[in-house]
N, C-alpha and C positions, 0 to 999 in steps of 0.2 A: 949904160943899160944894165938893170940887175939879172945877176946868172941863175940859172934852172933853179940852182938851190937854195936860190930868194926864195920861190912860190911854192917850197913844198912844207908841209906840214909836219911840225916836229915835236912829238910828244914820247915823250920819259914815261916809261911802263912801271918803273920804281926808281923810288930817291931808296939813296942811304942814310942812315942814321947821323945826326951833326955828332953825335958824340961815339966814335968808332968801338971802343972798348967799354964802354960803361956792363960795370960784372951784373946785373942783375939783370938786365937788357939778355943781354949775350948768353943767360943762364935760360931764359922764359923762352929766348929763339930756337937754342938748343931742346929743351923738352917739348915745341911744338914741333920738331921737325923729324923726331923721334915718335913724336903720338901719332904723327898725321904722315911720316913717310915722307917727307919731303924730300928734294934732292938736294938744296942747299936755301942759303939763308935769300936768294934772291928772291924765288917762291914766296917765301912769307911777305919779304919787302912787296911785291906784284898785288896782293890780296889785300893787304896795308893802303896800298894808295887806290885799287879799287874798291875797299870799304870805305875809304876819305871822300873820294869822290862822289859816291850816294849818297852820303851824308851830307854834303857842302850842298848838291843839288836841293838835296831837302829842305834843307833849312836855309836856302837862297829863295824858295818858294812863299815860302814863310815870312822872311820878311818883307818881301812884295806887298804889294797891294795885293787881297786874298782876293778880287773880284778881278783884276784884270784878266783876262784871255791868257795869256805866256804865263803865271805865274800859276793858273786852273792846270795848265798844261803839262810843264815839269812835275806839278805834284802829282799831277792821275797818273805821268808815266813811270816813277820813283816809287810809287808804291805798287802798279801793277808790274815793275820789273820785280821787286820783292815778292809778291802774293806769286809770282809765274815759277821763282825758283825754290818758295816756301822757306823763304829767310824770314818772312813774320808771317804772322796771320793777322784777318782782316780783325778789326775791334773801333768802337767808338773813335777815339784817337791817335790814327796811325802816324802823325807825324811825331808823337813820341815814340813809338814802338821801334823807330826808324832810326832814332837816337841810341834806342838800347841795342841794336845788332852790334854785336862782337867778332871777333875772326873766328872765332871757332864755331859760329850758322855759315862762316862764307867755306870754312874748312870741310866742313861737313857736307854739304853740298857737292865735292868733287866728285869727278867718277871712282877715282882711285881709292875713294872709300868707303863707298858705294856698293864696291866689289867686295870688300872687305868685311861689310854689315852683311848681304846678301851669304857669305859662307862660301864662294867662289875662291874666296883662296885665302889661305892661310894667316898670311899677314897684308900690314899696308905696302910692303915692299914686292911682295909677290904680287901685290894686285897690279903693282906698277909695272913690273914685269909682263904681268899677262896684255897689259893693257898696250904697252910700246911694241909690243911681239906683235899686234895686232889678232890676237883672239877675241876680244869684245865688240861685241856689236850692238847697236840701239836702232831698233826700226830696220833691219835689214843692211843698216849702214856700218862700217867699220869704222874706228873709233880708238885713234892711238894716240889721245894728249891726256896724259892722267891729270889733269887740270881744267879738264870739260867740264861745265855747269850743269848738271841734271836737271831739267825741269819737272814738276809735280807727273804733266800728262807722260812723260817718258820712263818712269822711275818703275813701271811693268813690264819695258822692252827690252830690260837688258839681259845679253844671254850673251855665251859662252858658245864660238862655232863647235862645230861638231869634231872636226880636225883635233881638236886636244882630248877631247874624251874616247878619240881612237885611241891616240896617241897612249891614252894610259893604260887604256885594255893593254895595248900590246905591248906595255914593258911592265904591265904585271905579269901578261903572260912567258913574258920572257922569264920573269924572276921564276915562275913556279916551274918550267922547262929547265932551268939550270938548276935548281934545286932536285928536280928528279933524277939527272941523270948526271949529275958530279958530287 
């Protein structure tokens, strides 16, 4: 009889590169990681095999039969996950549109940069900080994976609790206290 972890499902979040060192690879992973704040090069690998897999869905759709039921299906849900997180917009032919998304619509899309576009914090590293600290909130909800996907209706809900903008009052106040009296 096969054991428990026969029947569990086992799926790889990211593969690695077949060719570990290759210098231009490892130069292009480094300046996204740099632009976008990443934490290391696994992040990009994650985003890599979740842009692969939209794509494969896609163009699995595609060569189906375009009338079968499953094949309507995949494609209405492939591009309404794309319209829902505004990686494309809608146009005549969206199964090329779905071809051309790049990592940096799926990069752009994070929360952690989010923060960053908004003026919430200074850099993409501080957004990440604020964001693991647990100060960012969407919908009233807290929100500490700087790798959250924004979607279009959400991208008005995001705010900063109030706890850090005491926070600052009071160690400006501090700063102008020690200045007065040392």
């Amino acid at each position: 009889m096969p054991s428990v972890s026969f029947y569990k499902k086992h799926r790889k979040m990211w593969y690695k590169p077949l060719i570990p060192n290759e210098r231009l690879r490892c130069v292009s992973e480094l300046m996204t990681i740099s632009l976008y704040g990443l934490k290391n090069k696994r992040e990009i690998w994650k985003n890599q095999l979740f842009l692969s897999r939209i794509k494969r869905v896609a163009g699995m759709s595609t060569l189906q039969n375009q009338y079968s039921k499953d094949s309507r299906i995949k494609r209405y849900s492939v591009i309404w996950f794309c319209f829902k997180f505004n990686i494309i917009k809608f146009n005549d032919d969206t199964r090329n549109l779905i071809a051309g998304i790049n990592l940096a619509d799926v990069l752009n899309r994070r929360l952690q940069s989010f923060i960053c576009k908004l003026g919430c914090a200074r850099s993409m590293h501080e957004s990440r900080m604020l964001i693991m600290h647990r100060y960012i909130k969407i919908r009233d909800q807290i929100v500490n994976k700087p790798g959250f996907l924004v979607k279009v209706e959400n991208e008005k809900y995001i705010s900063i609790m109030i706890l850090l903008k005491k926070r600052f009052i009071r160690e400006t106040m501090n700063k102008k206290m020690k200045k007065r009296y040392f």
